[in-house]
C-alpha positions in Angstrom: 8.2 -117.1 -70.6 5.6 -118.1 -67.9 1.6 -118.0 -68.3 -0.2 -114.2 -67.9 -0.6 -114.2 -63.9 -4.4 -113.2 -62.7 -5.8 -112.1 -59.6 -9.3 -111.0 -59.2 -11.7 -109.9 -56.6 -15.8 -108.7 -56.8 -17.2 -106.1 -54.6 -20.8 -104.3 -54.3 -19.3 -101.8 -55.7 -16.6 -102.5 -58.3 -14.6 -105.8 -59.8 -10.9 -105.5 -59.6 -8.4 -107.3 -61.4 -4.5 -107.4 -61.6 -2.4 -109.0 -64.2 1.4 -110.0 -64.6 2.4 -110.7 -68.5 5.8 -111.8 -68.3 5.8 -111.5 -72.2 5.8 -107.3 -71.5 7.3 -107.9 -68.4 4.2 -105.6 -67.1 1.5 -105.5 -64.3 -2.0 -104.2 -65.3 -4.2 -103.0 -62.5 -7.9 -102.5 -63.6 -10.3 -101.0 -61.2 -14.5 -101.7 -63.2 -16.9 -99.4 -61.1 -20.7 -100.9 -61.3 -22.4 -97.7 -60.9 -21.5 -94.6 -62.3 -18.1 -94.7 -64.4 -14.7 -93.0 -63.4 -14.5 -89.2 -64.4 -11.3 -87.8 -66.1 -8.8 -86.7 -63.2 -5.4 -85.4 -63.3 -4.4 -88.5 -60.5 -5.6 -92.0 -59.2 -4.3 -93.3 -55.7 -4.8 -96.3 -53.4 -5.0 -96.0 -49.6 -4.0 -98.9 -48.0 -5.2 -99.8 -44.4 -4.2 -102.2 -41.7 -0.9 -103.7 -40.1 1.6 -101.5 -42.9 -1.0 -97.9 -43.4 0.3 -97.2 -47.2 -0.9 -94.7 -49.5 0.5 -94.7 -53.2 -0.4 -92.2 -56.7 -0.1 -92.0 -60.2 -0.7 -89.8 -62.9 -0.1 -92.7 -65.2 -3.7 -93.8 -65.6 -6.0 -94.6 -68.3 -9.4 -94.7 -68.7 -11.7 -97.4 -70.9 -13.3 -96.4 -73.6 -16.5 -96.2 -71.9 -15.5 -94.9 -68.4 -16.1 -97.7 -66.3 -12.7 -99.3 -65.9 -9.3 -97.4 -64.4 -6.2 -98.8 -65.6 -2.8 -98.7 -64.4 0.0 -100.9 -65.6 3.4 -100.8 -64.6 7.0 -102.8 -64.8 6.7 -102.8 -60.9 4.1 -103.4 -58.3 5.2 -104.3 -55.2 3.2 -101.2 -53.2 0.3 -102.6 -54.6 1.1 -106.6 -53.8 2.0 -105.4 -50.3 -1.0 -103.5 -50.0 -3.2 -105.8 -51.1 -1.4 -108.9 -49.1 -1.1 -106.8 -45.7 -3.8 -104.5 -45.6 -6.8 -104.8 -44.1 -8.8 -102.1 -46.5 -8.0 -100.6 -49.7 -9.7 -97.2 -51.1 -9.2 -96.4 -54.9 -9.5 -92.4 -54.9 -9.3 -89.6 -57.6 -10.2 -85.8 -56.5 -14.0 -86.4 -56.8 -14.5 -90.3 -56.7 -13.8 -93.3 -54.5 -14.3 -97.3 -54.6 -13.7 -98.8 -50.9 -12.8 -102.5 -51.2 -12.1 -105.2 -48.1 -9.4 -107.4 -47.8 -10.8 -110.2 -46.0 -8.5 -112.9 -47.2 -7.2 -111.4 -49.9 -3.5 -112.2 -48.5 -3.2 -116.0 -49.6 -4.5 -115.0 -53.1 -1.7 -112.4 -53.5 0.4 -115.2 -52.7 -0.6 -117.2 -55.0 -0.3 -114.3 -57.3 3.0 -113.6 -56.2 4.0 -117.3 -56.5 3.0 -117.0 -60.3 4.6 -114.2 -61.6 7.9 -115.3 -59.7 7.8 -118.6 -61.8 7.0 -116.2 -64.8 10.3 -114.5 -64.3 11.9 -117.9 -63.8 
């Protein structure tokens, strides 16, 4: 088995960071928010904006201990990688809460990322 992958990117408002742990095999999403923390909801989604308009939900999430920190992992990700790679914004949203977050060249990195956990499977 391969390294864990990473892929990480800092906003005003929130740090988000993805993992790949070919060990699991399993992709961790983890959406911190710098101001207030997340709120319990019954759902978490991502809207995905720009040249392929996506919009994907879970009920599978988790929050931290403390709040801050979303977390969704999954054996599968590719609405998120494609998202991420081909959008040009991407809004994490419950019912009462939302983080906006730009893309500006984000789309090598997922690459990259992409590139990695492919050798991980390898």
């Amino acid at each position: 088995m391969g390294a864990v992958c990473t892929l990480s990117h800092e906003t005003g408002a929130a740090r988000i960071h993805l993992t790949y742990d070919p060990s699991k095999p399993l992709y961790t999403l983890a959406i911190t928010r710098k101001d207030a923390p997340w709120q319990e909801a019954s759902w978490f989604a991502m809207a995905f904006r720009g040249a392929r308009d996506l919009t994907i939900s879970t009920e599978r999430h988790a929050l931290s201990e403390n709040g801050q920190t979303l977390n969704v992992t999954d054996r599968g990700f590719g609405n998120v990688l494609n998202g991420l790679e081909f959008g040009q914004t991407a809004t994490a949203f419950t019912d009462t809460q939302r983080v906006d977050i730009p893309l500006d060249g984000a789309a090598p990195e997922v690459r990259k990322f992409r590139d990695c956990a492919g050798a991980a499977l390898s």
